[in-house]
C-alpha positions in Angstrom: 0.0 0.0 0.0 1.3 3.3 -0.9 2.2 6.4 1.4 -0.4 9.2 2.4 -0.6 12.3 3.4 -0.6 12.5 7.1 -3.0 14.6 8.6 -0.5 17.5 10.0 0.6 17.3 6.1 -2.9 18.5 5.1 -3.6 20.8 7.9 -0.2 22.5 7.1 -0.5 22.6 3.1 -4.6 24.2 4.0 -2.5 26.7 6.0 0.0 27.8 3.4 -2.9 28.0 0.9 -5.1 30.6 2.8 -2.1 32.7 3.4 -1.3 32.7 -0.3 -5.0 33.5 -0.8 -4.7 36.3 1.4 -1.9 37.7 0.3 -3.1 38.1 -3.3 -5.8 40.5 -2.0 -3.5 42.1 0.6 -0.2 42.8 -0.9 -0.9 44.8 -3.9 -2.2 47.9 -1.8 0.4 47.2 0.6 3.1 47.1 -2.0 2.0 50.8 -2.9 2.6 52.1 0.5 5.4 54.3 1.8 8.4 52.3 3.7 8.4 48.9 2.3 4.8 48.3 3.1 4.4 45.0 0.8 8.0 43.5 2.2 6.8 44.0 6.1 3.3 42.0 5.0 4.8 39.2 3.6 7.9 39.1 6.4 5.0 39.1 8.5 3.4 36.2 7.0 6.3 34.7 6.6 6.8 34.0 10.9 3.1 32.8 10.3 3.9 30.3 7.7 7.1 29.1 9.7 5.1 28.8 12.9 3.0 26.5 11.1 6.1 24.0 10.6 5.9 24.1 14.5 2.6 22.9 14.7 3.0 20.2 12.1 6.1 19.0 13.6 4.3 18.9 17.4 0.7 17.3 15.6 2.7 14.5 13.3 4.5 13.0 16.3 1.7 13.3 18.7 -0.3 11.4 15.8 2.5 8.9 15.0 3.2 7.8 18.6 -0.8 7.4 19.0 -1.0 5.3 15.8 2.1 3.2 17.1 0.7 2.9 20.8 -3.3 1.5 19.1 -1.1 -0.8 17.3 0.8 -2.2 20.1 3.4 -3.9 18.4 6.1 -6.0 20.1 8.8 -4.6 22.4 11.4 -5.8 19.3 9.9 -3.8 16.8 10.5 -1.0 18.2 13.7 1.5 17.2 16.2 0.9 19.1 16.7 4.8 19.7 13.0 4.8 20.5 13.4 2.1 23.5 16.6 3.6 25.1 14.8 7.4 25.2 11.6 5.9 26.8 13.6 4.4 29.7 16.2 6.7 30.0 13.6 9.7 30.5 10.4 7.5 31.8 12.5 5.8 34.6 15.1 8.7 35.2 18.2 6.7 34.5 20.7 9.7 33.8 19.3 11.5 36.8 20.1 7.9 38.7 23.8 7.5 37.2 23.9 11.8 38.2 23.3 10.9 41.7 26.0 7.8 41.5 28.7 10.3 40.3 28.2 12.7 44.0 26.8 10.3 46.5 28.2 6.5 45.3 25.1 5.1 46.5 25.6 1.8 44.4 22.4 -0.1 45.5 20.2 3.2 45.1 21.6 2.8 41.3 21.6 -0.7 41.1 17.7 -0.8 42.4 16.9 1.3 39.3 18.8 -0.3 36.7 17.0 -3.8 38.2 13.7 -2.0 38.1 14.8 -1.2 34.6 15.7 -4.3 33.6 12.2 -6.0 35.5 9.9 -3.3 32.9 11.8 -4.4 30.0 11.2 -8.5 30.3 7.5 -7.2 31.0 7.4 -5.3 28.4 8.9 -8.0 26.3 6.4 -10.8 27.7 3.6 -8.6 27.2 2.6 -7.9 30.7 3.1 -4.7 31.1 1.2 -1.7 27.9 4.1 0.7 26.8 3.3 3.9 27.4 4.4 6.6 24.3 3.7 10.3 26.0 4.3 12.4 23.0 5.2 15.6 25.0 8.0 13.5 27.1 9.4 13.0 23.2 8.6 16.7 22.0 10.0 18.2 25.3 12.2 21.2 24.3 12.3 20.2 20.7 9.2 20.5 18.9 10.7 24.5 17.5 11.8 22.9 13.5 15.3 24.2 13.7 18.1 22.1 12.6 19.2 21.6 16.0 16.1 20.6 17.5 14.9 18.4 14.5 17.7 15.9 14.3 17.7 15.3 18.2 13.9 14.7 18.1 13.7 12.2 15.5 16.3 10.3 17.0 14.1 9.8 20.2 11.5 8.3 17.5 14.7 6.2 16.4 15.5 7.3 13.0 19.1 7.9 13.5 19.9 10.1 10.7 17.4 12.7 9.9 18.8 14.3 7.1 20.1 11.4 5.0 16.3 10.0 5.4 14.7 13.3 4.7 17.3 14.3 1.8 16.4 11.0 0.5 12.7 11.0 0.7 12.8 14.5 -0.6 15.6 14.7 -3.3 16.8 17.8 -2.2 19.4 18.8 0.5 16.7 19.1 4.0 19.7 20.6 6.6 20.4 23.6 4.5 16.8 24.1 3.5 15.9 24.0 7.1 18.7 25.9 7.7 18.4 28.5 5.5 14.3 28.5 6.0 15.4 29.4 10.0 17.7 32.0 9.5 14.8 34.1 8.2 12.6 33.3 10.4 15.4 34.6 13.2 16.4 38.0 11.6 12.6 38.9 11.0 11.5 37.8 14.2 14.1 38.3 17.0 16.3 41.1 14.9 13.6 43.1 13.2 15.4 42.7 10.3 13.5 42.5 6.4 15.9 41.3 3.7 16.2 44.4 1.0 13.9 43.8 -1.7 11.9 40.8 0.1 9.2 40.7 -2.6 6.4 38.4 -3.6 8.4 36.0 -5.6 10.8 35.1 -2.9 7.8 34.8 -0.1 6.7 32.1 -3.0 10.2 30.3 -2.6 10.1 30.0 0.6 6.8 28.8 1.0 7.5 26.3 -2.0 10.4 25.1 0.9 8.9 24.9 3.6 6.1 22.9 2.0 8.7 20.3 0.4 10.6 19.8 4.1 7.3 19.1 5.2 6.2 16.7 2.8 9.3 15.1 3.4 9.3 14.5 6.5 6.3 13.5 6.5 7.3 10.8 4.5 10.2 9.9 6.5 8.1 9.2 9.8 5.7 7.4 7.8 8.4 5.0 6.2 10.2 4.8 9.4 7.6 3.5 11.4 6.0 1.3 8.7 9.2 -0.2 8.1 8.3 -2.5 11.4 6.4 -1.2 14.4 3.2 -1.3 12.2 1.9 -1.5 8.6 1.3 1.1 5.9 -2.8 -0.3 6.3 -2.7 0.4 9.7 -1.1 3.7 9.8 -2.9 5.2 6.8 -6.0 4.4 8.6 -4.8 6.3 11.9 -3.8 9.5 9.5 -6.6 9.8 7.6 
């Protein structure tokens, strides 16, 4: 079965159409204003569009960890990546191995790392529902920057986010994203407008942002269909 569009695609891609509908009845009398009028609108709408990357990014894995947790696969087809971030953060084992380094409280560590291991042949047997909290996985990197992106998807277990997404897309996704961030930054945070920001390049980088999105949108889907559930299974939870 083939690939489709997730639901966060759609929402995104109706977003970025309304604001292109807008801005064909609001930038020609803004163009015709005094100091840069129709470059301010579209910078304007520009942070909009970007913000909306944020809200794809935050409503694709809060749909894809749902569609994984109905499908309740086995403890082994889960990422590798995925598994290690789920017990590191749900059962605090940096915090625990922290502790060790000050205090050298070897039985406090070695009762978590045995409660540890205990959840894992649980979880293994089936004895014991694995729990897939989408905002312990988003926490402090659901903002699309290239930082943020790589780290997040490699607590979903895809190791390499930019090969996958370069890939899927057929087009380099770090500098896009890159590039795609840097304005967001000088318009937002330094007030500043590139000279001559006009209608065509808003159009560029709305044709971007759209094609980082539909990649990676394709990546998740691949990723997770690749094992942890089928391409049925997770159409049916994205439609």
């Amino acid at each position: 079965m083939s690939y489709r569009r997730s639901r966060a695609r759609r929402e995104f891609e109706l977003q970025l159409g309304q604001t292109r509908a807008e801005l064909t009845q609001l930038y020609p009398p803004a163009a015709r204003l005094p100091g840069f009028g129709g470059s301010r609108l579209l910078a304007a709408y520009y942070v909009f569009a970007f913000a909306q990357m944020e809200v794809f990014v935050k409503t694709v894995v809060e749909d894809a960890l749902q569609a994984v947790q109905t499908a309740a696969p086995p403890l082994d087809s889960l990422p590798d990546l995925m598994v290690g971030y789920l017990i590191h953060r749900g059962d605090e084992v940096g915090a625990e191995y922290r502790r060790f380094a000050t205090s050298e409280d070897e039985a406090a560590l070695l009762g978590k790392v045995g409660g540890v291991a205990r959840k894992v042949v649980a979880w293994h047997a089936g004895g014991l529902a694995i729990q897939l909290d989408p905002s312990a996985f988003l926490d402090k990197k659901k903002y699309p920057s290239p930082r943020n992106m790589p780290q997040l998807f490699r607590r979903l277990g895809v190791r390499n986010l930019w090969a996958v997404a370069s890939a899927a897309g057929r087009f380099n996704a770090e500098l896009t994203l890159t590039s795609l961030n840097d304005l967001r930054t000088a318009i937002a945070h330094d007030g500043h407008v590139p000279p001559g920001f006009g209608k065509r390049d808003f159009r560029d980088r709305l044709d971007q942002m759209q094609e980082f999105v539909a990649a990676v949108d394709r990546c998740i889907a691949d990723h997770f269909c690749s094992a942890a559930m089928t391409r049925l299974a997770w159409n049916r939870a994205m439609a």
